[in-house]
N, C-alpha and C positions, 0 to 999 in steps of 0.2 A: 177273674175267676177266683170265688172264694174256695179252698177245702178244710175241713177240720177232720185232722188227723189223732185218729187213735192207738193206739198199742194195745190188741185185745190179743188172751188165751182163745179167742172164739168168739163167731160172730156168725149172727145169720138174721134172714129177712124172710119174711111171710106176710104173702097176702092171702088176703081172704082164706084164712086157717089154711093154706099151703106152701110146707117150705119151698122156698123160691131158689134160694142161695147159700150155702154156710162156707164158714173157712177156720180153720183150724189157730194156732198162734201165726200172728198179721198185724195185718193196719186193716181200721175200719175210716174208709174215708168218705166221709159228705161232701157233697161238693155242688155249690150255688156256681151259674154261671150267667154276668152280668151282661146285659143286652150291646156292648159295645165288646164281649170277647170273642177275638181272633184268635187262630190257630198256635200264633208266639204265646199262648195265655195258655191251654192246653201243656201245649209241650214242655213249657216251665214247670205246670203242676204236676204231668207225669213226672218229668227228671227230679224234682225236689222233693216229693213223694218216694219213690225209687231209692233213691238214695241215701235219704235222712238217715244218719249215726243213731236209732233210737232204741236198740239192742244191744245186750253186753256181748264183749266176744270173750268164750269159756275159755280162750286159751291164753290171753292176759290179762283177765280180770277186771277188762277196764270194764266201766259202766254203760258210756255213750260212743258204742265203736262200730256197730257193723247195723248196717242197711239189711231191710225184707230180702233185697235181691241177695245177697250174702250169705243170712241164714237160710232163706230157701224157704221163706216163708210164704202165706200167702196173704191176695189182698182183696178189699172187698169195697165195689164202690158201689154209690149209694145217690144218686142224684136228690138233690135238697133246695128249691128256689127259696127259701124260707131266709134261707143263709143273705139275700139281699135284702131283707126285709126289712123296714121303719115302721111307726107308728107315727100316724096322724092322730091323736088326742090318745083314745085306748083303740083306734082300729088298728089292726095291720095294713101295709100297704107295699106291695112288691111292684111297684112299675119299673124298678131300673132293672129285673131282673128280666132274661130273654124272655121272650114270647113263647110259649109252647111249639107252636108251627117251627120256629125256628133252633128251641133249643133241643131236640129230640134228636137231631139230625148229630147238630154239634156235639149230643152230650155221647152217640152212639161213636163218632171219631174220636173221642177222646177214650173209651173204653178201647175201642182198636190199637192207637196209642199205646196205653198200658199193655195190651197181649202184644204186642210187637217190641217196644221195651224190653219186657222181661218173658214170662211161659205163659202161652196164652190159659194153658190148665190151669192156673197159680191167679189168675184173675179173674174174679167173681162178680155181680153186680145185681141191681134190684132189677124192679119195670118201671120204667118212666113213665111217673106220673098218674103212678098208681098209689092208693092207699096202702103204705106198706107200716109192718111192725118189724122194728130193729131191734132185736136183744145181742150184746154182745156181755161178755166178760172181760172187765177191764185188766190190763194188765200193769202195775203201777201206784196208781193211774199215771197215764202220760198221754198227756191229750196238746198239739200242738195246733198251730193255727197258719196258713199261709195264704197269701193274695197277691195275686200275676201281678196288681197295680206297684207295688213294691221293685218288680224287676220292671217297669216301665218309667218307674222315676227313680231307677239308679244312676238315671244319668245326668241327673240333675243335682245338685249340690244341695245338701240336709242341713239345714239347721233347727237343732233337735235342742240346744240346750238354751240357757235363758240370756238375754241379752244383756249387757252390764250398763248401769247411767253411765254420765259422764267425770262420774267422781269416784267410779271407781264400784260403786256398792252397788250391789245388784236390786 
C-alpha cells in the first residue's frame, strides 16, 4: 500500500460540484493499494500515518514533534489506484493495483481502521472510485511518502550503499 501524505491548513473533495468532505488543519492522504495488500499493509499505513512528528509542538518550539492525533487534528483520506501506476510507452497502466471488486471493500477497512485508531468524527474520506476534485491548502509544503512494502522487507538485510572493488576504490 502506497500513501502520500500531506500536511494541509484544509482540505476537501467534490464530486460532481458537491462537496463530499473537508477538514480543517490535517493530513491529506492518497493512498494507492497494491493487489497483493493484506491487512498488515493497512494497519502499518494507518499507525505511520497516525503518528508521523509532522507538526511543531507550540510549547517547545521544536519543528518536527507532534502527530495529527496530538494536535487534534484532522484527517482526510482519499483513495488514489493511480498511485500504482506505470507507463507502457506514453499509456498508463495500473495492473498491479487491486481490482475494484476487491479493492472497495479493503479500501472501506482501512477507513474503519483510521476511525478506530483515532475519532472516528476526525476522519474524513472521498467515494471510491468516483471522479473526485481534491483542493487542499498546503501547509509547508510537507508532503511525505510511505509504502507497507518497506515494513515487509525490514526484515531482510539493506544494502543501500555502493559496493567497493577489490583495491579498495569504489
Amino acid at each position: 500500500m502506497r500513501a502520500v501524505v500531506q500536511r494541509v491548513l484544509s482540505a476537501a473533495v467534490e464530486v460532481e460540484g458537491r462537496a463530499i468532505s473537508e477538514i480543517g488543519p490535517g493530513l491529506l492522504v492518497l493512498v494507492g493499494i497494491h493487489e497483493s495488500d493484506a491487512d498488515s499493509d493497512a494497519d502499518y499505513i494507518c499507525r505511520k500515518v497516525l503518528n508521523m512528528g509532522l507538526f511543531p509542538n507550540e510549547n517547545t518550539g521544536k519543528a518536527w514533534d507532534q502527530s495529527v492525533m496530538q494536535r487534534k487534528f484532522e484527517v482526510l483520506v482519499v483513495s488514489q489506484f493511480t498511485l500504482y501506476g506505470t507507463l507502457k510507452g506514453n499509456k498508463p497502466d495500473f495492473h498491479v493495483a487491486m481490482p475494484p471488486q476487491k479493492a472497495k471493500p479493503f479500501y472501506s477497512s482501512l477507513i474503519e481502521k483510521f476511525c478506530q485508531a483515532y475519532t472516528a468524527n476526525a476522519v474524513k474520506d472521498g467515494i471510491f472510485g468516483a471522479m473526485m476534485k481534491v483542493n487542499l491548502v498546503n501547509d509547508g509544503p510537507v508532503t511525505m511518502q510511505l509504502d507497507s512494502s518497506t515494513m515487509k522487507d525490514s526484515s531482510q538485510p539493506r544494502n543501500d550503499t555502493c559496493e567497493l572493488e577489490k583495491d579498495g576504490e569504489p
